[in-house]
C-alpha positions as a Markdown table, in Angstrom:
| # | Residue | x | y | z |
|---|---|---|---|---|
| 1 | Unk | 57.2 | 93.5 | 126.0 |
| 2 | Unk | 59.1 | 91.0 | 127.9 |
| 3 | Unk | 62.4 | 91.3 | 130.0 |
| 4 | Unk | 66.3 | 91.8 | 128.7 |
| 5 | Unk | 68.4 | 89.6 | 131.0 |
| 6 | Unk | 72.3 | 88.7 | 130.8 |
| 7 | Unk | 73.8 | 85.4 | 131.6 |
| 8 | Unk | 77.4 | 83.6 | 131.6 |
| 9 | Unk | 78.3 | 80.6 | 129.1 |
| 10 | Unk | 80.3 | 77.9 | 130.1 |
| 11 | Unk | 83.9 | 78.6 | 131.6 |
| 12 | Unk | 86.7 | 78.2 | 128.6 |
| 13 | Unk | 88.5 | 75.9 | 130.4 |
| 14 | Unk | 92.1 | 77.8 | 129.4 |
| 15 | Unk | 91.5 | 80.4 | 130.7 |
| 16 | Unk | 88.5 | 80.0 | 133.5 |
| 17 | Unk | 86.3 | 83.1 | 131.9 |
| 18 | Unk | 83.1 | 83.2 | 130.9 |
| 19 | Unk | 81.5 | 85.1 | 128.0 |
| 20 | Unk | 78.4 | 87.4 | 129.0 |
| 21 | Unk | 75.2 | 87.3 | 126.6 |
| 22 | Unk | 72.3 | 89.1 | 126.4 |
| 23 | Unk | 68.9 | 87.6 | 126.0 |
| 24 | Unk | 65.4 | 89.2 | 125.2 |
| 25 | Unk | 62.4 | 87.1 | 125.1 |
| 26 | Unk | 59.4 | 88.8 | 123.6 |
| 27 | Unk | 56.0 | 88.5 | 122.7 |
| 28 | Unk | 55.8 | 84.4 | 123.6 |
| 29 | Unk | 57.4 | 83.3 | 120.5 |
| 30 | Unk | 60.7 | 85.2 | 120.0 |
| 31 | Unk | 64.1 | 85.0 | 121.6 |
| 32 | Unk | 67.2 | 87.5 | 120.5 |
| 33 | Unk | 70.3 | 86.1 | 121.8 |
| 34 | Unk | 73.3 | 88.3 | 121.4 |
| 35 | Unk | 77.2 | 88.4 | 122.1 |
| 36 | Unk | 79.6 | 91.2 | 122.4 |
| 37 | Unk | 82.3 | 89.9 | 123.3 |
| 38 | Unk | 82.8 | 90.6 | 127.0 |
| 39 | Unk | 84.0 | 87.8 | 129.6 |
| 40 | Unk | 84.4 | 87.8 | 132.9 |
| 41 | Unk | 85.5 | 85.6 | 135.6 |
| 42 | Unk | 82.3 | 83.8 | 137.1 |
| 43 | Unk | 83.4 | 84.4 | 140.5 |
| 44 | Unk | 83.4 | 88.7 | 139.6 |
| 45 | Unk | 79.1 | 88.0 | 138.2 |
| 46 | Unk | 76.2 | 88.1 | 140.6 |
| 47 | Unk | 73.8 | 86.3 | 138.7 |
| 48 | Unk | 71.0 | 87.5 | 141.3 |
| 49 | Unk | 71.2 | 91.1 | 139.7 |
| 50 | Unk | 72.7 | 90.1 | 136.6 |
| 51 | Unk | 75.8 | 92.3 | 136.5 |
| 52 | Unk | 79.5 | 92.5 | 137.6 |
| 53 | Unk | 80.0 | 92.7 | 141.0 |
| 54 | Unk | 82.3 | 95.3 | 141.3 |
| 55 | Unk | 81.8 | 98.7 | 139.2 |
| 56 | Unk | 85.0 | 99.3 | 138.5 |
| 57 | Unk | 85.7 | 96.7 | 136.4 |
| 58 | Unk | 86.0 | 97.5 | 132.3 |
| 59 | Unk | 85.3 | 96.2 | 129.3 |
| 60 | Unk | 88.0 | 94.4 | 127.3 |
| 61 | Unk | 89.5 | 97.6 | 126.1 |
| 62 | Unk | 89.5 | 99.2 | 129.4 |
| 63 | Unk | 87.5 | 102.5 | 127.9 |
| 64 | Unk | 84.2 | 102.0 | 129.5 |
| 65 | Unk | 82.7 | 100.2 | 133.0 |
| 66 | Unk | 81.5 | 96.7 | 131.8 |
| 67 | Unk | 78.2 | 97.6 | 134.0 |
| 68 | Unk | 77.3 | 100.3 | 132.4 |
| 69 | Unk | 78.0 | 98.5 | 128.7 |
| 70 | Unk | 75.0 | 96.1 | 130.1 |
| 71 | Unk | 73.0 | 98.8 | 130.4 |
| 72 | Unk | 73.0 | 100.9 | 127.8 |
| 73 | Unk | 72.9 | 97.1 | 125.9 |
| 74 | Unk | 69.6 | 97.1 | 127.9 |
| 75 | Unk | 68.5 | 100.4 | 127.3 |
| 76 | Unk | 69.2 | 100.0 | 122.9 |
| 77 | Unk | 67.6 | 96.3 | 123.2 |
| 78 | Unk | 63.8 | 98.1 | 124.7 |
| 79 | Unk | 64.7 | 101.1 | 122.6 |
| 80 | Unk | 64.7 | 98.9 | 118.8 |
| 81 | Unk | 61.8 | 96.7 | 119.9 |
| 82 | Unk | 59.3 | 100.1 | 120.4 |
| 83 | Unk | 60.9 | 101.6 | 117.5 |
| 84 | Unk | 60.6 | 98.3 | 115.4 |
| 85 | Unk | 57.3 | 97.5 | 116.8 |
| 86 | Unk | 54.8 | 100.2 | 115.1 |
| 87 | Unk | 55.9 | 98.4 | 111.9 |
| 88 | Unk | 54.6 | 94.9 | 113.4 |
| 89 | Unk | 56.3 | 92.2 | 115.8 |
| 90 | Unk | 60.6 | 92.5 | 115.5 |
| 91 | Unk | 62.4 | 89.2 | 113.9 |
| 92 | Unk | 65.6 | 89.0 | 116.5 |
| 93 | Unk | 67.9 | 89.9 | 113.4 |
| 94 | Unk | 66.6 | 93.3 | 113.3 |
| 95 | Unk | 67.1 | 93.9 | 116.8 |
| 96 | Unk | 70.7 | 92.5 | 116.9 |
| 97 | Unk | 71.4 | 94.9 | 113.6 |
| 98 | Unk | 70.5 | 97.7 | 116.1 |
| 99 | Unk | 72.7 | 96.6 | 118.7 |
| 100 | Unk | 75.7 | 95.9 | 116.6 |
| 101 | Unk | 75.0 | 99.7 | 115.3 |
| 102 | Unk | 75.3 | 100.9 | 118.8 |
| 103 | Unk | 78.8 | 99.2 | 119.2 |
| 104 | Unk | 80.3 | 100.3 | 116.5 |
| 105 | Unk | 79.3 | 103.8 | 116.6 |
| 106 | Unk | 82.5 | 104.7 | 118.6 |
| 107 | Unk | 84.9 | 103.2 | 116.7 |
| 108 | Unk | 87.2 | 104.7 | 114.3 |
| 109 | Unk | 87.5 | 103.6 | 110.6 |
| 110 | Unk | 90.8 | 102.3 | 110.1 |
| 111 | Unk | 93.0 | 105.4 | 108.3 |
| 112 | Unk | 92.9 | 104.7 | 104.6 |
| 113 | Unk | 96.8 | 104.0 | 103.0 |
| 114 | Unk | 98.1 | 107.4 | 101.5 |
| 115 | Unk | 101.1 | 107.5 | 99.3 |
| 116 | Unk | 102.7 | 110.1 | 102.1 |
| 117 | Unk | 102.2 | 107.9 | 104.6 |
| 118 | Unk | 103.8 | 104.8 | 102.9 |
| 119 | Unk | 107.2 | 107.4 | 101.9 |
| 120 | Unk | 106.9 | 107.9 | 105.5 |
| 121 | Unk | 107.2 | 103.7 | 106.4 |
| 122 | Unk | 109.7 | 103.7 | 103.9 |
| 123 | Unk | 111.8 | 106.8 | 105.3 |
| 124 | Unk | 111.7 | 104.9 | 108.8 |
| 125 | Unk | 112.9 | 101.7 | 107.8 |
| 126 | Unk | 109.8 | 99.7 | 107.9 |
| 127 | Unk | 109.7 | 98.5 | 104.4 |
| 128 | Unk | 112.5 | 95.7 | 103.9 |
| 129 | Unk | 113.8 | 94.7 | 100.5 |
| 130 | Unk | 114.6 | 91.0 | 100.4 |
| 131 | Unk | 114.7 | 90.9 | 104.6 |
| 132 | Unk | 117.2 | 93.9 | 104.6 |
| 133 | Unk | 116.8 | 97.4 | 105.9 |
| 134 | Unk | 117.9 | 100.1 | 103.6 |
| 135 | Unk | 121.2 | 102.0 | 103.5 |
| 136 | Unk | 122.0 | 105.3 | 105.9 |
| 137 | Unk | 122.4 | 107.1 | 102.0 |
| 138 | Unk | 119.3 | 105.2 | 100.6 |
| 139 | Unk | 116.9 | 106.9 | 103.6 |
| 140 | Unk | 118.5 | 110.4 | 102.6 |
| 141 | Unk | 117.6 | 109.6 | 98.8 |
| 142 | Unk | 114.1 | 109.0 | 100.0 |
| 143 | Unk | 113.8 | 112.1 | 102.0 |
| 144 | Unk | 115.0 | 114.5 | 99.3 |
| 145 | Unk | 112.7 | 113.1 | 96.8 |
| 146 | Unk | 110.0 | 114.0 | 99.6 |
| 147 | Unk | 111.0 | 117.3 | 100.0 |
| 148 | Unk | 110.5 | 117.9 | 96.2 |
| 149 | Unk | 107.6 | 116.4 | 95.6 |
| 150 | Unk | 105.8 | 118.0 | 98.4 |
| 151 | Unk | 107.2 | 121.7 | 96.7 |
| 152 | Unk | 105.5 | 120.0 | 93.8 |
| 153 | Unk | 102.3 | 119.6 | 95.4 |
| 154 | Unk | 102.5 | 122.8 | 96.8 |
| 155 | Unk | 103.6 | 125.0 | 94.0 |
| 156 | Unk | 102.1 | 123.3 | 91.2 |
| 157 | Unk | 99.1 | 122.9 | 93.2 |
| 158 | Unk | 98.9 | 119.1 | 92.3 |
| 159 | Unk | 97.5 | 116.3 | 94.7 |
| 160 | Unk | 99.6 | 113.7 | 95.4 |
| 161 | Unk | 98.1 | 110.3 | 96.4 |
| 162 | Unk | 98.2 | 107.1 | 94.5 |
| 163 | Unk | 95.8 | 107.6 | 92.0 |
| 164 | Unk | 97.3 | 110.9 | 90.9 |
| 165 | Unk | 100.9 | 109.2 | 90.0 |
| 166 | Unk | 99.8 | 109.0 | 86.5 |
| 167 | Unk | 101.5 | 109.9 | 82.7 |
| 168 | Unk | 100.6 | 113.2 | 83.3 |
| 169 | Unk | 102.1 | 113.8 | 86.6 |
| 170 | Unk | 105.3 | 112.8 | 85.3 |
| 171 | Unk | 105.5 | 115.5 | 83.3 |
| 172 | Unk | 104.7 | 118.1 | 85.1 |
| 173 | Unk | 107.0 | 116.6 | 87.6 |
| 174 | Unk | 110.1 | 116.6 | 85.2 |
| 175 | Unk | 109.1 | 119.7 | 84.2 |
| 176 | Unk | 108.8 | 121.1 | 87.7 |
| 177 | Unk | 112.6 | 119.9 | 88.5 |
| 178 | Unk | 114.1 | 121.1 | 85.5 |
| 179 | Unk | 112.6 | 124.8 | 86.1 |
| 180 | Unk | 114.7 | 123.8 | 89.8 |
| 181 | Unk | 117.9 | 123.6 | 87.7 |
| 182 | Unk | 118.1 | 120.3 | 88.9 |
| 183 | Unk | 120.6 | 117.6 | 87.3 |
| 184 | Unk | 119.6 | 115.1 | 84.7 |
| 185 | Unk | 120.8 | 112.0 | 87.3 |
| 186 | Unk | 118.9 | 113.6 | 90.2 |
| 187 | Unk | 115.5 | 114.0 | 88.0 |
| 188 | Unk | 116.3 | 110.1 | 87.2 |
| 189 | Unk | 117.1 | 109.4 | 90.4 |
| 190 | Unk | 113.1 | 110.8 | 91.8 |
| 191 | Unk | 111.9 | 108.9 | 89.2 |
| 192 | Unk | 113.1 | 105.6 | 90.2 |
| 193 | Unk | 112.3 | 106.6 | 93.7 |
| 194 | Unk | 108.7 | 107.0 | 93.1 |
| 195 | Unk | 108.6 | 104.0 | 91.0 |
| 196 | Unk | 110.3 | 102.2 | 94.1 |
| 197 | Unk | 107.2 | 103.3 | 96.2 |
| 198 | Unk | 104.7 | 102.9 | 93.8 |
| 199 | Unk | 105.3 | 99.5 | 93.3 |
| 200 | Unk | 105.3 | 98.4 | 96.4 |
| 201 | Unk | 101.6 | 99.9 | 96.9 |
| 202 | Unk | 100.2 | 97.6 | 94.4 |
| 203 | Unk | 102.2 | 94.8 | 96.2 |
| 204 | Unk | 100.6 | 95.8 | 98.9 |
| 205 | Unk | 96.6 | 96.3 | 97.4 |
| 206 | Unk | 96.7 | 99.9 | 98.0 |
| 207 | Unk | 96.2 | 100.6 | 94.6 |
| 208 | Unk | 95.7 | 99.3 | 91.1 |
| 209 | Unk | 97.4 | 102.3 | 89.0 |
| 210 | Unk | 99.9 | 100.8 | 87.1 |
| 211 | Unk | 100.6 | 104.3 | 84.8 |
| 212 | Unk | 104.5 | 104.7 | 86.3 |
| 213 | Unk | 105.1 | 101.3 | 84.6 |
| 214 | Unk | 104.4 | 103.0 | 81.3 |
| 215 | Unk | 107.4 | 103.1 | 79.0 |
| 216 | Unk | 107.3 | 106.8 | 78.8 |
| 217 | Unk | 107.3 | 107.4 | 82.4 |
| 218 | Unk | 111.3 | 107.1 | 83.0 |
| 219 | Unk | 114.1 | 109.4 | 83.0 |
| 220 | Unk | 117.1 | 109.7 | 81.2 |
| 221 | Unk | 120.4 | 108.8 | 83.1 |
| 222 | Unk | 123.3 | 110.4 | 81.8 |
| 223 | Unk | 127.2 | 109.9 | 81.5 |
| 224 | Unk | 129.2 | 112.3 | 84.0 |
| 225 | Unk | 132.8 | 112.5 | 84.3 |
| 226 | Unk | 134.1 | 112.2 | 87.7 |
| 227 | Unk | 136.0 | 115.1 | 89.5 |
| 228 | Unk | 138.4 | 113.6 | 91.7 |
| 229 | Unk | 141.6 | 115.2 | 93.5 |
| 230 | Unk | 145.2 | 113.3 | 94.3 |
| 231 | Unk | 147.1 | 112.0 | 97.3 |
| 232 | Unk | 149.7 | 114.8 | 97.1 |
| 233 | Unk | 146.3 | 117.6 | 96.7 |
| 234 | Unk | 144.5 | 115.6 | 99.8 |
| 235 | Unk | 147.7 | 116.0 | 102.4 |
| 236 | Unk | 148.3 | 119.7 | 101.3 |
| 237 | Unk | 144.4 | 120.5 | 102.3 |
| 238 | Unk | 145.0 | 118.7 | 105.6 |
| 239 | Unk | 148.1 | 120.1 | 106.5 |
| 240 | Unk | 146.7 | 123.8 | 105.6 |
| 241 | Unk | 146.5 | 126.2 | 108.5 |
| 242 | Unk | 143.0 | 126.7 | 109.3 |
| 243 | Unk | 143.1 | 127.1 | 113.5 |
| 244 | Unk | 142.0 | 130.4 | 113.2 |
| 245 | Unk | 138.3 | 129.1 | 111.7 |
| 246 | Unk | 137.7 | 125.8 | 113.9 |
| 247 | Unk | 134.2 | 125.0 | 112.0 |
| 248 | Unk | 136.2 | 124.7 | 108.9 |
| 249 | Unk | 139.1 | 123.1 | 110.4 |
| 250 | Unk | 136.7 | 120.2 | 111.8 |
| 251 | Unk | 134.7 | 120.4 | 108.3 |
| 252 | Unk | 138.2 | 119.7 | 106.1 |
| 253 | Unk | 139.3 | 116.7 | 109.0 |
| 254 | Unk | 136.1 | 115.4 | 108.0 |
| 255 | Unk | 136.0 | 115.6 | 104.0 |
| 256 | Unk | 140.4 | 114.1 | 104.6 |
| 257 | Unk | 138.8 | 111.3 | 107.0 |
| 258 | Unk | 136.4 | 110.4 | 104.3 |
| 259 | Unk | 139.2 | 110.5 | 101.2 |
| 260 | Unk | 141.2 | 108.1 | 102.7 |
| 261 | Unk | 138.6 | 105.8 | 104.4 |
| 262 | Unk | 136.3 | 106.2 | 101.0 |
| 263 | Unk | 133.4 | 106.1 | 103.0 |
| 264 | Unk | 130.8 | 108.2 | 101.8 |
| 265 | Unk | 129.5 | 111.1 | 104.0 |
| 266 | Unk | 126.1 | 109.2 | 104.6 |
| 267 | Unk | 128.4 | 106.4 | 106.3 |
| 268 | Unk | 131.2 | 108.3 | 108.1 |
| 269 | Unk | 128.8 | 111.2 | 109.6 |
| 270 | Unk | 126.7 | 108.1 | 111.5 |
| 271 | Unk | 129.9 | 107.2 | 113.3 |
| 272 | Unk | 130.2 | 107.1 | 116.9 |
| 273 | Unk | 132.8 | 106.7 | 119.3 |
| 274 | Unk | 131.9 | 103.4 | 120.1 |
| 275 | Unk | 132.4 | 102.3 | 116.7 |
| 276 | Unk | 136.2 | 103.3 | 116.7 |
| 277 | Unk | 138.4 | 100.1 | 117.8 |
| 278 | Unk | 142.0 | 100.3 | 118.8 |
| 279 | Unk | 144.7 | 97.9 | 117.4 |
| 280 | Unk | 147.7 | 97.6 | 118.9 |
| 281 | Unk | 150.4 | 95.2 | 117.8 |
């Protein structure tokens, strides 16, 4: 059958290591020669035995003992040629397709892009928007819109992924948000957020659907008059007597911090006391 042996290649000269090959010749006239990827310091090899010296050392990854890699490398190579053999002498590139099989067979398939888990990169500031993290208020935008469309999903009993973000989704998403008494401006509000998110899946090739750029997938902002209160209205609320209730004593200093800072609760609630700067004259 002939014998599987394991040799070093030349040192790299960078960095002194030595890449560890297998080679199987067979039957007089053929010679696989195959690389995994594993080096080693020449010094660590005893070529006598063909194999690390010490058994503790790992492969690359550190999962497995680099000895007993060789091995089972060993064991796969004699394994494919008697398989391979009852159909006639083995070409080398059908043994090396069985050894490539064997190292792969451990290793996970990268997870596939879902549209949750981009909301999710989004949500924790890995998506930037002209080299810019998003606002404190933009995240919470983001995570509302999550929370409904997962009740979607759930109650509707519609599968959200990219593909699924069509014409028709849209309406049954409206229609799912106005049955929540929901505002005009916050239904417009999901839909640009989904937009947002679809978008930047096709920028980044996780999908080609292109339906939420269709002119009848948008929302309808409309007009609303602002409610506002006055100075005179603000000091009378702060100065109100509310010691006997201190939750809503520290909930009204918070709502009269915001009115006269005109920070929006998103910003002011973030605040910390190493934020606050004294100025003395």
């Amino acid at each position: 059958m002939g014998a599987v042996n394991f040799y070093l290649k030349k040192a790299e000269e960078t960095t002194g290591t030595s890449l560890i090959y297998l080679k199987f010749k067979y039957n007089g006239l053929y010679v696989l020669v195959f690389t995994f990827g594993q080096k080693i310091n020449p010094k660590d090899w005893n070529s006598k035995k063909q194999r690390v010296k010490s058994n503790n050392q790992t492969t690359a990854d550190g999962q497995y003992s680099l000895n007993d890699l060789l091995d089972n490398l060993q064991s796969e190579t004699e394994r494919a040629y008697r398989t391979e053999l009852k159909n006639g002498i083995p070409q080398p590139n059908t043994l090396k397709r069985y050894l490539v099989a064997f190292l792969n067979q451990n290793k996970k398939e990268p997870e596939a892009p879902t549209l949750y888990k981009l909301i999710d990169r989004f949500i924790n500031n890995e998506i930037y928007h002209k080299g810019q993290t998003k606002a404190a208020n933009t995240i919470e935008k983001y995570k509302a819109f999550l929370k409904h469309l997962k009740d979607f999903e759930v109650k509707k009993k519609y599968p959200i992924d990219f593909e699924t973000i069509t014409l028709d989704f849209f309406y049954k998403y409206v229609a799912f948000l106005k049955e929540k008494k929901l505002a005009p401006n916050t239904i417009a509000k999901d839909i640009q957020v989904i937009k947002t998110f679809m978008n930047e899946a096709l920028d980044l090739g996780y999908t080609t659907n292109m339906q939420h750029k269709h002119r009848k997938f948008a929302a309808t902002w409309v007009q609303v008059d602002s409610a506002y209160i006055s100075e005179k209205q603000i000091i009378d609320l702060f100065n109100f007597n509310l010691s006997k209730n201190k939750k809503l004593e520290q909930v009204r200093d918070l709502f009269v911090f915001g009115c006269f800072t005109g920070l929006r609760y998103a910003d002011y609630s973030t605040i910390k006391p190493n934020n606050i700067v004294t100025v003395r004259d």
